[in-house]
N, C-alpha and C positions, 0 to 999 in steps of 0.2 A: 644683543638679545634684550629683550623688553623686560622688565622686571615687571613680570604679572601682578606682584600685589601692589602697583601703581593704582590698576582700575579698581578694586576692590571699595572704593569710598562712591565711586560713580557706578559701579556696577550695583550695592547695595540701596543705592538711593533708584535706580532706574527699576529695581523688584519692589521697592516699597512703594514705587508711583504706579507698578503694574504697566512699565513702560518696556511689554515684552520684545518687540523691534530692535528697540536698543539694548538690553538685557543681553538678546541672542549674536547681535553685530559684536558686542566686546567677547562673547567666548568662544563665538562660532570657529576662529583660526589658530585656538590652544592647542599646542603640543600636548599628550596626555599628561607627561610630568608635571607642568605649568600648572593643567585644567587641576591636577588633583593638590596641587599648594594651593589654590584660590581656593577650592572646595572645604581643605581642612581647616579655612581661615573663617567662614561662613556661620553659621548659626543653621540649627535642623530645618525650619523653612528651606531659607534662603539656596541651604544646598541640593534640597529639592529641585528646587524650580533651574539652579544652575545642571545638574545632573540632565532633566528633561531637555534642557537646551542643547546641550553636547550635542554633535553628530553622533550616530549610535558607533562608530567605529572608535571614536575617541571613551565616549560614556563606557562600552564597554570593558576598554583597555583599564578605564580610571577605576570601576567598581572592581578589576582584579586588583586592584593595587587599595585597595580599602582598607585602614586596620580594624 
């Protein structure tokens, strides 16, 4: 298994270039446990714009698991 907060330095740099293509390639195949450790690692942007990216089946499952 991939250690999702691997991409967290390229994922945060591909939002701050507004590089959404690539943004959405690294979280589009998260597991929702995975999608929601990247998201709690994020800054309130950041986790915006990763939340929007989710497929809504995964976004959904992530925003029940929200503290």
């Amino acid at each position: 298994m991939e250690d999702v907060l691997e991409i967290l330095p390229d994922l945060q740099e591909a939002i701050a270039k507004k590089q959404w293509r690539k943004a959405n390639g690294m979280v589009a195949h998260l597991r929702p446990p995975d999608a929601l450790a990247l998201i709690m690692e994020l800054g309130l942007t950041e986790r915006a714009v990763v939340f929007r990216l989710l497929p809504k089946r995964v976004a959904a499952e992530v925003f029940t698991d929200l503290p």
